[in-house]
ZAMARTI-483913 format. One line per field, with one value per residue (C-alpha): x, y, z; residue in three letters; residue number from 1; chain. Coordinates in steps of 0.1 Angstrom, whole numbers, plus 5000, padded with zeros to 4 digits. Example, Ala and Ser with C-alpha at 12.3 -4.5 7.8 and 13.67 -1.06 7.14 Angstrom:
BEGIN
X	(5123:5137)
Y	(4955:4989)
Z	(5078:5071)
resn	(ALA:SER)
resi	(1:2)
chain	(A:A)
END
This chain:
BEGIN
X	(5000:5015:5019:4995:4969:4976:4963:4933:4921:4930:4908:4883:4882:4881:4851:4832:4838:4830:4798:4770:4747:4722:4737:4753:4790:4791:4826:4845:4840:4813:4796:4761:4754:4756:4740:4776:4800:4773:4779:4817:4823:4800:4821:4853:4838:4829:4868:4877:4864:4858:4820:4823:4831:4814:4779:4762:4776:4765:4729:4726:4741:4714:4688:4698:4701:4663:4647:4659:4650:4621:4586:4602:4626:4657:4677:4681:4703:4736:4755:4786:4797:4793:4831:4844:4824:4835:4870:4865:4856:4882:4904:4890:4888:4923:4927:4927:4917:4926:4899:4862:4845:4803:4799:4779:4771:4731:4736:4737:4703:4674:4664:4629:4616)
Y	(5000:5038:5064:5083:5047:5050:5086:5081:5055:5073:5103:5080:5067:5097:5114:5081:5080:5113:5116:5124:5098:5120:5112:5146:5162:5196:5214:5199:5166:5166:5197:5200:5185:5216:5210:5228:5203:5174:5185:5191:5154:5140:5157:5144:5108:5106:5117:5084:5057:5034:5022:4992:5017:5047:5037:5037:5071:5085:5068:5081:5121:5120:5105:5137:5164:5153:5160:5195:5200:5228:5225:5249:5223:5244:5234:5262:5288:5286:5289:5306:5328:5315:5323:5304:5272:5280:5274:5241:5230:5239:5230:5193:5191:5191:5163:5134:5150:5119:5102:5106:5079:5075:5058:5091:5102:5094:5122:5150:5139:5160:5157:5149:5122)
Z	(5000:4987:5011:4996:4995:5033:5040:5019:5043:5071:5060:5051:5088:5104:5082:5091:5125:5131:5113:5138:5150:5127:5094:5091:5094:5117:5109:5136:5157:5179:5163:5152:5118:5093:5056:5043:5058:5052:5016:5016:5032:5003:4980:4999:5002:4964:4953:4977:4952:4980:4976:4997:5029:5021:5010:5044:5054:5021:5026:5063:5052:5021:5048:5070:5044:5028:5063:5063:5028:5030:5014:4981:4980:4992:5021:5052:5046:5047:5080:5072:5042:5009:4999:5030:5016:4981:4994:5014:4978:4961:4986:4986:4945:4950:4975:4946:4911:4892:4909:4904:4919:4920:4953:4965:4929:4944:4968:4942:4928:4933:4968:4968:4956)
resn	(UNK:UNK:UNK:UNK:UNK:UNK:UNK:UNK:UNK:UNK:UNK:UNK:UNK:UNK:UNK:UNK:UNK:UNK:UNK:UNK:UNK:UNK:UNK:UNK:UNK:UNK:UNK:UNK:UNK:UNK:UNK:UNK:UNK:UNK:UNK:UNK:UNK:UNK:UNK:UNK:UNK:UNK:UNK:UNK:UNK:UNK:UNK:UNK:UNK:UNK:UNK:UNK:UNK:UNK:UNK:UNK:UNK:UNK:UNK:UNK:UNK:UNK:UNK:UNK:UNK:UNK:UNK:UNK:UNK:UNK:UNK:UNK:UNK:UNK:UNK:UNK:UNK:UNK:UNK:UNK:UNK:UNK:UNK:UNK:UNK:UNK:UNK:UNK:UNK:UNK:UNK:UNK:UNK:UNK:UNK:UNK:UNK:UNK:UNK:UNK:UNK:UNK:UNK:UNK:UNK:UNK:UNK:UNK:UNK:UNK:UNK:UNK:UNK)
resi	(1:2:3:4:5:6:7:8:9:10:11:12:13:14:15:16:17:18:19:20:21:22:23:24:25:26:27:28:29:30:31:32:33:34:35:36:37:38:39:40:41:42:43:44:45:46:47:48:49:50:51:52:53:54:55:56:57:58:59:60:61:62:63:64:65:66:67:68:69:70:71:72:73:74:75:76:77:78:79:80:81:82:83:84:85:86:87:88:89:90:91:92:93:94:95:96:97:98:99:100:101:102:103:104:105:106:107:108:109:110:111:112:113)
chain	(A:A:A:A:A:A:A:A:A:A:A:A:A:A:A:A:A:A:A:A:A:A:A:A:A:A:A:A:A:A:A:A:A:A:A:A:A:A:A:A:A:A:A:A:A:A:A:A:A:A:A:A:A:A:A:A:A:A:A:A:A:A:A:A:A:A:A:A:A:A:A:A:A:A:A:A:A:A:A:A:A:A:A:A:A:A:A:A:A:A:A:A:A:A:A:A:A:A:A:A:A:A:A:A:A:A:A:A:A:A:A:A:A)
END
């Protein structure tokens, strides 16, 4: 296994473990679930091309992020800047750009059903 093999699975630990018992990611352990970092993580998780460990966190985040999903079909506002989320996505595009796996591909669908 590569260094860089290694790391991967490390970061994929952690994001798992620390997703709240709600299905979503707050922006640091232990946090409240925010529909921003519930989003970023998906994004990270898909980039891992692991579908055989990420499926049930992607299932329980897509679970979380369609309960707050309002009646118009948006989800509630955003709780920070726009620009400061604009750069966590960037920032994890970069993680692994040669890899674009569809294990959480589901979770960009339209929300409601």
């Amino acid at each position: 296994m590569t260094f860089g093999q290694t790391r991967d699975l490390h970061f994929l630990e952690f994001l798992i473990t620390n997703q709240n018992s709600d299905g979503g990611w707050g922006y640091h352990p232990a946090s409240p679930s925010a529909v921003e970092a519930t989003a970023t993580v998906l994004l990270a998780l898909n980039s891992m091309h692991q579908a055989s460990l990420t499926a049930e966190a992607c299932a329980r985040a897509r679970i979380w992020l369609v309960q707050g999903q309002r009646a118009e079909g948006f989800l509630a506002l955003l709780s920070r800047p726009t620009a400061g989320l604009l750069g966590d996505l960037h920032s994890l595009s970069r993680l692994a750009p040669s890899r674009r796996g569809a294990e959480c591909r589901g979770a960009w669908a339209p929300l409601a059903a």
